[in-house]
N, CA and C atoms as an extended XYZ file, in Angstrom:
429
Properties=species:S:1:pos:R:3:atomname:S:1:resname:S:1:resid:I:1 pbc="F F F"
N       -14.431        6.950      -21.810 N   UNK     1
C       -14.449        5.647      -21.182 CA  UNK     1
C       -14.347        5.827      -19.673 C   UNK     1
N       -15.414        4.984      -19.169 N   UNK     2
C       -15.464        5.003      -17.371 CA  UNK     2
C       -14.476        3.911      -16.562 C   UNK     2
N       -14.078        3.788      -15.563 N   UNK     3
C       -13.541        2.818      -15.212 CA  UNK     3
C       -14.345        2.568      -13.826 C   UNK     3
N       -15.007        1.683      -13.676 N   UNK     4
C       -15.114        1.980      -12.298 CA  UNK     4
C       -14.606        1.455      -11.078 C   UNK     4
N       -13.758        1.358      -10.135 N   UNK     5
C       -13.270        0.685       -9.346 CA  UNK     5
C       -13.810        0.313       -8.277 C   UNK     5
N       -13.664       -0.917       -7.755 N   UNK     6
C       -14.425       -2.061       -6.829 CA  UNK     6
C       -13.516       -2.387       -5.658 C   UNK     6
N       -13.694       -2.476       -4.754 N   UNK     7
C       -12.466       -2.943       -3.851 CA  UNK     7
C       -11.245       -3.716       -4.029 C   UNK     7
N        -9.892       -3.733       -3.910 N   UNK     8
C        -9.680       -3.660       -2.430 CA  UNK     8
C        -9.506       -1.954       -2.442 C   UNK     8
N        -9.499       -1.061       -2.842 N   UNK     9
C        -9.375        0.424       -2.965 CA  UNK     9
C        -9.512        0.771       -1.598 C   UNK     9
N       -11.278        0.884       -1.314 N   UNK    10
C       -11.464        1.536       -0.059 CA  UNK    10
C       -10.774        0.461        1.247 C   UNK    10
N       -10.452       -0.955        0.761 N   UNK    11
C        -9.653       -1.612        2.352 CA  UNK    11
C        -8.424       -0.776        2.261 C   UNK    11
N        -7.724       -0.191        1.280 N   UNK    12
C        -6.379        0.193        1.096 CA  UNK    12
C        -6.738        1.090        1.923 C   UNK    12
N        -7.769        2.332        1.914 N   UNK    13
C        -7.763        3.450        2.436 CA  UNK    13
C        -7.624        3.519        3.787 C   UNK    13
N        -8.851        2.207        4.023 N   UNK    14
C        -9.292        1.519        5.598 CA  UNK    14
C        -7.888        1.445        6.602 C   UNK    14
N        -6.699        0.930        5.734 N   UNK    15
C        -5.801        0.402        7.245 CA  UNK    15
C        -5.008        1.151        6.829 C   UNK    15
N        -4.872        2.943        6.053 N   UNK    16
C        -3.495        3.555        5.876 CA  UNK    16
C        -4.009        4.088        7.403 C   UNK    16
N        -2.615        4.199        7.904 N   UNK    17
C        -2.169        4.957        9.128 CA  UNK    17
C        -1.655        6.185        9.662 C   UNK    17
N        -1.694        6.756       10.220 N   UNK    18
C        -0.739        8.453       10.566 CA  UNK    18
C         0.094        8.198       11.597 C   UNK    18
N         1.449        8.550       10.941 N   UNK    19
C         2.398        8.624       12.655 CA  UNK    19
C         2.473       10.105       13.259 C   UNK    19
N         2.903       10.154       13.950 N   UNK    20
C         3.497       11.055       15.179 CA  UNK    20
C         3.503       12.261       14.177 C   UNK    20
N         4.080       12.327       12.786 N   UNK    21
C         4.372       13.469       11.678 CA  UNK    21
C         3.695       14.035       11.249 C   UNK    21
N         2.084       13.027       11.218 N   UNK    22
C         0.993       13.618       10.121 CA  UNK    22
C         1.704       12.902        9.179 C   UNK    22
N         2.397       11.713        9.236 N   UNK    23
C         2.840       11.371        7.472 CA  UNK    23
C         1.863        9.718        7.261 C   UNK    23
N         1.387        9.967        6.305 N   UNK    24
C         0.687        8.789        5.949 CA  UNK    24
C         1.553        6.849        6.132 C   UNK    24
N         1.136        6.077        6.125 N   UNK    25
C         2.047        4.977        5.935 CA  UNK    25
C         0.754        3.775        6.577 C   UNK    25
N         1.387        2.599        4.942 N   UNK    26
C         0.398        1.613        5.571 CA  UNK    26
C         1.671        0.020        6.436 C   UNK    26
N         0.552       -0.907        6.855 N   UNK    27
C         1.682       -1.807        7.435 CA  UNK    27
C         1.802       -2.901        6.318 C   UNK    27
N         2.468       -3.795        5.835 N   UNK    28
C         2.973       -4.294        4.961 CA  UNK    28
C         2.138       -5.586        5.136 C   UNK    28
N         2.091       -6.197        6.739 N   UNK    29
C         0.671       -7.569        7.315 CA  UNK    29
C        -0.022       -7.130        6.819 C   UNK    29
N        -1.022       -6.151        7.270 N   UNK    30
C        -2.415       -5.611        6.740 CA  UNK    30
C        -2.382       -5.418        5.318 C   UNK    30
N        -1.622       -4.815        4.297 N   UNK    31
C        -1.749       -4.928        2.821 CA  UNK    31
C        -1.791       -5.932        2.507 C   UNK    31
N        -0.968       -6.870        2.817 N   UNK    32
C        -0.693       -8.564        2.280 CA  UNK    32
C        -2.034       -9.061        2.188 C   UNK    32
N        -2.847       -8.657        3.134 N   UNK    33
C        -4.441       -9.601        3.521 CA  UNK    33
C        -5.352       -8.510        2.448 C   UNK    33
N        -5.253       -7.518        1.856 N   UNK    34
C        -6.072       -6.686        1.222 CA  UNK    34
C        -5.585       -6.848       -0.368 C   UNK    34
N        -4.285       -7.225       -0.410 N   UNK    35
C        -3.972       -8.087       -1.718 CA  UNK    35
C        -4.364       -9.225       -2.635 C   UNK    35
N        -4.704      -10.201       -0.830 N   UNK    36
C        -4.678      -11.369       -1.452 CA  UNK    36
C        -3.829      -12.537       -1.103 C   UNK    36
N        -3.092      -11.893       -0.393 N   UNK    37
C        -2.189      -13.199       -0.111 CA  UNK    37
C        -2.026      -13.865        1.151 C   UNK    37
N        -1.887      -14.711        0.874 N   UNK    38
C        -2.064      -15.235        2.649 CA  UNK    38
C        -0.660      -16.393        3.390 C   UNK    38
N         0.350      -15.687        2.347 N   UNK    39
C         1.462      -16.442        3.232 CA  UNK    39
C         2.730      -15.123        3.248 C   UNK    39
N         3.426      -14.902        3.956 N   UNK    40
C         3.998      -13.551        4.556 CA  UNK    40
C         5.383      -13.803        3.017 C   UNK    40
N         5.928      -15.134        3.481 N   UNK    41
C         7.392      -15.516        2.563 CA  UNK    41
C         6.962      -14.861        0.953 C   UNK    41
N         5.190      -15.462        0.632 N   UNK    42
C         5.220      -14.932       -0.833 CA  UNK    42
C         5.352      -13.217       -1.198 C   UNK    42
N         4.667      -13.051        0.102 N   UNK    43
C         4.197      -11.599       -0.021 CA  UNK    43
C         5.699      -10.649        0.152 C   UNK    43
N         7.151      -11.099        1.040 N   UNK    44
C         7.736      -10.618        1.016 CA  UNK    44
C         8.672      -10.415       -0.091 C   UNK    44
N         8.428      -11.895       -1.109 N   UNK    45
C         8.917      -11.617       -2.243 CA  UNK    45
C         8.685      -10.709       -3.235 C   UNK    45
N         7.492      -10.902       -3.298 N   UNK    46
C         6.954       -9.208       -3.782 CA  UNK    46
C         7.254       -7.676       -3.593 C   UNK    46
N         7.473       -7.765       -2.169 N   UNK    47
C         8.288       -6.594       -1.631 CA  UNK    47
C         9.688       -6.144       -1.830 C   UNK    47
N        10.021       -7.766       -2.203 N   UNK    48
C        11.687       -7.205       -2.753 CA  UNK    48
C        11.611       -7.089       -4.169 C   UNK    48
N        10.679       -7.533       -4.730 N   UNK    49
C        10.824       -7.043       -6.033 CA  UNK    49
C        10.467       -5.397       -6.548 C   UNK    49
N         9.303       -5.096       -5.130 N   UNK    50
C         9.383       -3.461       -4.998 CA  UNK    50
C        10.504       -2.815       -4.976 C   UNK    50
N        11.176       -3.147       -3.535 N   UNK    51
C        11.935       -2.609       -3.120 CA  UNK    51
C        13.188       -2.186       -4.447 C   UNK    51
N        13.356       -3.160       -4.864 N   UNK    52
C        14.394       -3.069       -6.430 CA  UNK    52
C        13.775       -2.014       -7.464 C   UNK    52
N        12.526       -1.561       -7.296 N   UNK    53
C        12.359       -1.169       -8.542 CA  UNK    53
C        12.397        0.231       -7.974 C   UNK    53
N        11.920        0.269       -6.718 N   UNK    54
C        12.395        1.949       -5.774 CA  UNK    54
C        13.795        2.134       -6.247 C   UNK    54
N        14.161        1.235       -5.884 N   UNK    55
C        15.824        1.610       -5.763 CA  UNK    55
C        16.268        1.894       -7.661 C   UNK    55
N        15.445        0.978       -8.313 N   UNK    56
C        16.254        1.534       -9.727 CA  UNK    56
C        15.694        2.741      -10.480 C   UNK    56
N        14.554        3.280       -9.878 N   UNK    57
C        14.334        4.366      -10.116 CA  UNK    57
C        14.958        5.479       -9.441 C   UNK    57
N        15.548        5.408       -8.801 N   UNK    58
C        16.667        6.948       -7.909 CA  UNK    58
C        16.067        6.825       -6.630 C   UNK    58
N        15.385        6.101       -5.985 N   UNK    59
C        14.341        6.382       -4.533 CA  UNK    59
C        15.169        6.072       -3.645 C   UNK    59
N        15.186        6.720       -2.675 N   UNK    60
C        16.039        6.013       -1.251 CA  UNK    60
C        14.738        5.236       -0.924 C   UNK    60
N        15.303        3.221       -1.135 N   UNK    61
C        14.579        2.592       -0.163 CA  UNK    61
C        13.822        2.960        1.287 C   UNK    61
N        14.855        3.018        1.998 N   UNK    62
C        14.781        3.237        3.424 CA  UNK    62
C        13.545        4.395        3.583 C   UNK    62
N        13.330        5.142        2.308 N   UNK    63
C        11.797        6.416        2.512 CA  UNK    63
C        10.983        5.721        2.636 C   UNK    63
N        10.852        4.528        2.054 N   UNK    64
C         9.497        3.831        1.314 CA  UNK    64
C         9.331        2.693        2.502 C   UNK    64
N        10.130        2.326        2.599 N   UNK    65
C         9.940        0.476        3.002 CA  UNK    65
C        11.025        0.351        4.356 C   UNK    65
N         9.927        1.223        5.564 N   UNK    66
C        11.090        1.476        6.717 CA  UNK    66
C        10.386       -0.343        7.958 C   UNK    66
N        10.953       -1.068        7.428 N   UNK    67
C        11.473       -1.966        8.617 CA  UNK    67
C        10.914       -1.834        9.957 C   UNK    67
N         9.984       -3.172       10.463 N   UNK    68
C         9.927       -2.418       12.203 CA  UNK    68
C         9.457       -3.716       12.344 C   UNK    68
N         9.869       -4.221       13.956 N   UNK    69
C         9.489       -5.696       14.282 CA  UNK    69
C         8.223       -5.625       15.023 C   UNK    69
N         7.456       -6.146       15.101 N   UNK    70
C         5.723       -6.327       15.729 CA  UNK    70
C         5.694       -7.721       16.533 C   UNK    70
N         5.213       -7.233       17.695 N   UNK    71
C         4.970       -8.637       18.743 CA  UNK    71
C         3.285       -9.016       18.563 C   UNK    71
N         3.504      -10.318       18.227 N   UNK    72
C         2.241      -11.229       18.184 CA  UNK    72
C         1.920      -11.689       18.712 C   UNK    72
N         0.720      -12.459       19.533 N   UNK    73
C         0.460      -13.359       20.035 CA  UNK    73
C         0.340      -14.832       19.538 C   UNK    73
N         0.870      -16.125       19.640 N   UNK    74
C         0.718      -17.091       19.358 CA  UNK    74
C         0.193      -17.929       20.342 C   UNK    74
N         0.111      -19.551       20.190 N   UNK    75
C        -1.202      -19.944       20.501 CA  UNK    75
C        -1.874      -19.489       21.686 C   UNK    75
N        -2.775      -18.436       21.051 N   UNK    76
C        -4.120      -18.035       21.971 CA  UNK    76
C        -4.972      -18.868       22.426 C   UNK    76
N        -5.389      -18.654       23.639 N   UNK    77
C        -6.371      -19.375       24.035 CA  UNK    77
C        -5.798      -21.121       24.361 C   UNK    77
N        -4.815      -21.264       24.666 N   UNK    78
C        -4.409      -22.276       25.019 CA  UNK    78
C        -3.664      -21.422       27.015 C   UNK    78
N        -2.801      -22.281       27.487 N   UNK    79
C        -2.253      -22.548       28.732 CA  UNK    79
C        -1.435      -21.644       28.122 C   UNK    79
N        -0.521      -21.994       27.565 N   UNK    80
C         0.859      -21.967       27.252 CA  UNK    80
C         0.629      -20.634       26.344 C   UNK    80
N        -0.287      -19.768       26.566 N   UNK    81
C         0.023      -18.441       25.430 CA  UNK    81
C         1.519      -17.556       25.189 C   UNK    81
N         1.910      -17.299       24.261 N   UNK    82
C         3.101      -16.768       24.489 CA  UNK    82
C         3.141      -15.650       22.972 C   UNK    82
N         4.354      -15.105       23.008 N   UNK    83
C         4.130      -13.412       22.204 CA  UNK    83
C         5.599      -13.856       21.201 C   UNK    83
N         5.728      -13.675       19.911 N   UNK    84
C         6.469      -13.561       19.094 CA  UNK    84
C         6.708      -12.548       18.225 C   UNK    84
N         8.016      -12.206       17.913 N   UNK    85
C         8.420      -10.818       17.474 CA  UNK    85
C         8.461      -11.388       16.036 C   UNK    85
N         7.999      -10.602       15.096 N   UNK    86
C         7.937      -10.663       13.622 CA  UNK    86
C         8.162       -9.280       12.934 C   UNK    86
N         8.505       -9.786       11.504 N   UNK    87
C         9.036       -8.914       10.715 CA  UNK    87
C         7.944       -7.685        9.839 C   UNK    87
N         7.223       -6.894       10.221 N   UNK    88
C         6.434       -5.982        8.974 CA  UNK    88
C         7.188       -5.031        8.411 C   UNK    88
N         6.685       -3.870        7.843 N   UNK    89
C         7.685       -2.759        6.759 CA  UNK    89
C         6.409       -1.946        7.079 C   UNK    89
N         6.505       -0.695        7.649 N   UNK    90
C         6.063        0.603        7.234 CA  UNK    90
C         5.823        1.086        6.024 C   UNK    90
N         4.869        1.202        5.076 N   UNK    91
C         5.409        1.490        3.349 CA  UNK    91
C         4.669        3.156        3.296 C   UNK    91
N         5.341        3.660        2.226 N   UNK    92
C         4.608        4.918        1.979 CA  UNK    92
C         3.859        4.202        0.794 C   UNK    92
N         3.029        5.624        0.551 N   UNK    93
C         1.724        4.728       -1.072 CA  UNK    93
C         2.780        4.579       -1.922 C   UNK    93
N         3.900        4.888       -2.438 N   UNK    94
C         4.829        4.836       -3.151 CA  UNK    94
C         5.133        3.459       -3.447 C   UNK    94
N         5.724        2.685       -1.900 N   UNK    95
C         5.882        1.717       -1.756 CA  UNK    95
C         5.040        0.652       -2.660 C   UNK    95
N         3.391        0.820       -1.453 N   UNK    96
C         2.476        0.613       -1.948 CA  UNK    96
C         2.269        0.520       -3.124 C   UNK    96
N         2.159        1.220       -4.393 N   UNK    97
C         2.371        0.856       -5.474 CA  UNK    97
C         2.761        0.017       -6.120 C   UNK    97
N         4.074        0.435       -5.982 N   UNK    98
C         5.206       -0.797       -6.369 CA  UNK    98
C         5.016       -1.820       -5.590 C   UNK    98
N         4.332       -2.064       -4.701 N   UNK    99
C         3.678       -3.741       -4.372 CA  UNK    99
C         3.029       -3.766       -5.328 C   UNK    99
N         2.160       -3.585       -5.564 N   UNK   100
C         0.516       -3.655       -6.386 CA  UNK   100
C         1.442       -3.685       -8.425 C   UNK   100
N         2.296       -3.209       -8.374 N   UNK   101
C         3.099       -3.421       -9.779 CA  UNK   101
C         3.520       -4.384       -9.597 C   UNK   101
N         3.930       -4.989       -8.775 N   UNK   102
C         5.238       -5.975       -8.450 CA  UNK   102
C         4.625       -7.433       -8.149 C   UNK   102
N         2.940       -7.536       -8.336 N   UNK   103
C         2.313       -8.532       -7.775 CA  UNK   103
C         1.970       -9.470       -8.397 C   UNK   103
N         1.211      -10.677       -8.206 N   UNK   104
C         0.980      -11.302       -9.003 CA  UNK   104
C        -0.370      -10.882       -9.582 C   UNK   104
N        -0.708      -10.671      -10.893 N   UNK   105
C        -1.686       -9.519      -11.241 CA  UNK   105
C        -2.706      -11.279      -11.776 C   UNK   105
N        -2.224      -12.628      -11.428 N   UNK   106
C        -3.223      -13.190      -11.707 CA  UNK   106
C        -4.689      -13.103      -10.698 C   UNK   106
N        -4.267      -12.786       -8.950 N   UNK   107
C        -5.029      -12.221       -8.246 CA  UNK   107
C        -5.606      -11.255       -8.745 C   UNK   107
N        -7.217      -11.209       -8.678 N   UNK   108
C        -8.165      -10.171       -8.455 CA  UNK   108
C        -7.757       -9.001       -8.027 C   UNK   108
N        -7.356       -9.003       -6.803 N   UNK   109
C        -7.217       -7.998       -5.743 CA  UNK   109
C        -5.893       -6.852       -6.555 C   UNK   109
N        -4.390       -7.633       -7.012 N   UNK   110
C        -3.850       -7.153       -7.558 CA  UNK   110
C        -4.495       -6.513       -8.505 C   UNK   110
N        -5.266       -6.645       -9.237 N   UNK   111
C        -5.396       -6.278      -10.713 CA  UNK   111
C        -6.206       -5.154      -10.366 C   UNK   111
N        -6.850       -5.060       -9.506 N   UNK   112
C        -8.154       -4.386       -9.162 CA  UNK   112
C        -7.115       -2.857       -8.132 C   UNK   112
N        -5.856       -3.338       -7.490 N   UNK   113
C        -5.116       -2.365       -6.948 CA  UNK   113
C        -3.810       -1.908       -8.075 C   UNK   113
N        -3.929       -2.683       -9.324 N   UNK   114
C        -2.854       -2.195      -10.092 CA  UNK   114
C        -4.101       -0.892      -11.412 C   UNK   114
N        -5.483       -1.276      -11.331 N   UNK   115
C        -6.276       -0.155      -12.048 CA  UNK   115
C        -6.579        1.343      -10.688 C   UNK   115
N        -6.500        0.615       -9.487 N   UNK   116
C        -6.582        2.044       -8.196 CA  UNK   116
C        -5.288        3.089       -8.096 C   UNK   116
N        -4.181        2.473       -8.660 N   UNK   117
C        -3.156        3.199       -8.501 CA  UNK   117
C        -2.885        3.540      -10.073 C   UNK   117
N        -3.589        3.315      -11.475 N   UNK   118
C        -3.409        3.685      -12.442 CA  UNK   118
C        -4.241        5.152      -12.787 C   UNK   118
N        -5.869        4.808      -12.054 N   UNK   119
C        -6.351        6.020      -12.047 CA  UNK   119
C        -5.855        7.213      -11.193 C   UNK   119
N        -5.497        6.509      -10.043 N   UNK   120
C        -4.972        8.119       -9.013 CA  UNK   120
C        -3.808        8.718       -9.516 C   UNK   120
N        -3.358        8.167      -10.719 N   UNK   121
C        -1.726        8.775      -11.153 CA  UNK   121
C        -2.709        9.375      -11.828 C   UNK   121
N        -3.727        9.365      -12.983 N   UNK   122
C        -3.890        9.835      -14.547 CA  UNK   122
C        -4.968       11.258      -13.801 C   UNK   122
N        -5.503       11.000      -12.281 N   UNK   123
C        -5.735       12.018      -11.819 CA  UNK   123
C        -5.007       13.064      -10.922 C   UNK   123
N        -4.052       12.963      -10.524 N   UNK   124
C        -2.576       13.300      -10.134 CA  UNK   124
C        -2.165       14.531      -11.221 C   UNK   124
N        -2.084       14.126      -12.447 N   UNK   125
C        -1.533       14.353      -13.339 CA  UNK   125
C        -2.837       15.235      -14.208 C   UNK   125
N        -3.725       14.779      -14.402 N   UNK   126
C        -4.823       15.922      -14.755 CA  UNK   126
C        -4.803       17.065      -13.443 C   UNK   126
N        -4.821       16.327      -12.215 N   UNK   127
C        -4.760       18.045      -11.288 CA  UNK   127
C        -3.937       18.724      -11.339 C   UNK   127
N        -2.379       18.160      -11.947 N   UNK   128
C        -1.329       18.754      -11.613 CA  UNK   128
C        -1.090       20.325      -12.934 C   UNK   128
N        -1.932       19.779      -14.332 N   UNK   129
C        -2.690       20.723      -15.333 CA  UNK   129
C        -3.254       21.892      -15.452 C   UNK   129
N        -4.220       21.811      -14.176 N   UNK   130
C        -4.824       22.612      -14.058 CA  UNK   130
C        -4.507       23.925      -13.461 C   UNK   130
N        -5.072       25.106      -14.248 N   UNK   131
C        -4.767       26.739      -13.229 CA  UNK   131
C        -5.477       26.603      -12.045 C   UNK   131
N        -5.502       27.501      -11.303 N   UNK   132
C        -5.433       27.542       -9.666 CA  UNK   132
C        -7.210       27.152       -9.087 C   UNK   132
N        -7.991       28.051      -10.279 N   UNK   133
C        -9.372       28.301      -10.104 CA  UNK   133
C        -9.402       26.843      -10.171 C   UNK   133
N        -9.104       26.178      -11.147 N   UNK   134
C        -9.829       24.838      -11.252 CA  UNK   134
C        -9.555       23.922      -10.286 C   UNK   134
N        -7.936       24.096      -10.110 N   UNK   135
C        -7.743       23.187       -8.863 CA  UNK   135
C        -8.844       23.359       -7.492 C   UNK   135
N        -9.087       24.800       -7.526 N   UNK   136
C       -10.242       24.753       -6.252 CA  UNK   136
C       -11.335       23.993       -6.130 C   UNK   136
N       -11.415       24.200       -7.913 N   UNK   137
C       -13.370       23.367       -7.963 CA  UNK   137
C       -12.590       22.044       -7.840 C   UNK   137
N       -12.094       21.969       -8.345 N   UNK   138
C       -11.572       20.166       -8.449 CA  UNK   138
C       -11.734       19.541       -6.849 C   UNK   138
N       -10.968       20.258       -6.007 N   UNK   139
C       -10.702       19.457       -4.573 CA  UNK   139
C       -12.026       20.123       -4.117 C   UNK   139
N       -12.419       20.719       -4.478 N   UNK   140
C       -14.302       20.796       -3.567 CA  UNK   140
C       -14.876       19.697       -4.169 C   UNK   140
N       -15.037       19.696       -5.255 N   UNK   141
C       -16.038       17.854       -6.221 CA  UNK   141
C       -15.274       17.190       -5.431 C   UNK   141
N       -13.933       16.757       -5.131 N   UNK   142
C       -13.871       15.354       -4.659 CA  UNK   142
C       -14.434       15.462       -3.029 C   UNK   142
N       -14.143       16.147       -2.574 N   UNK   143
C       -14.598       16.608       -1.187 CA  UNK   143
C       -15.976       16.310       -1.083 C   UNK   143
């Protein structure tokens, strides 16, 4: 059986980020809009329902879901432009995940990022199988 997956996959890929470490991490605004959702309060509820399930699995939160305030611009293009500090989260794919578990899977987008993170585990886990030779051919095919 094939699965084939359709976006939001490659937007997920589109806005992951690199810090200063070389360590991967996406922003929690930008996922929200590649989810599906378009109000921050729903989307943060979701995040705490991540955040709980990091935590009841043994995870130090604070790895996954590191906190950082972002200055915005509000009304643009008027006189009176002015800049507001708001709340995003740094997430590792971990995180990430557990958004995409934690979502409302009646959205498209969820359902479509809860089958992107089902296949990259069941291939995770087939590479992790394999002797050394194969792992080579393996990461040359995806390459």
């Amino acid at each position: 059986m094939n699965i084939t997956i359709k976006p939001p996959h490659k937007n997920f890929e589109d806005i992951k980020k690199i810090d200063e470490n070389g360590v991967e991490y996406w922003e929690a605004r930008e996922l929200m809009v590649v989810l599906g959702y378009e109000e921050w309060r729903k989307f943060e509820g979701v995040i705490g329902k991540a955040k709980s399930s990091c935590k009841e699995s043994g995870q130090l939160e604070e790895d996954h879901f590191v906190g950082t305030d972002k200055m915005i611009k509000i009304a643009v293009g008027t006189s009176k432009e002015a800049s507001r500090l708001i709340l995003d989260y740094k997430l590792s794919r971990y995180a990430c995940y557990l958004i995409a578990q934690n979502g409302d899977s009646r959205k498209p987008e969820i359902a479509l990022a809860q089958t992107y993170f089902a296949i990259q585990t069941r291939k995770q886990e087939v590479f992790q199988q394999l002797a050394e030779n194969e792992k080579r051919l393996f990461v040359r095919g995806e390459i």
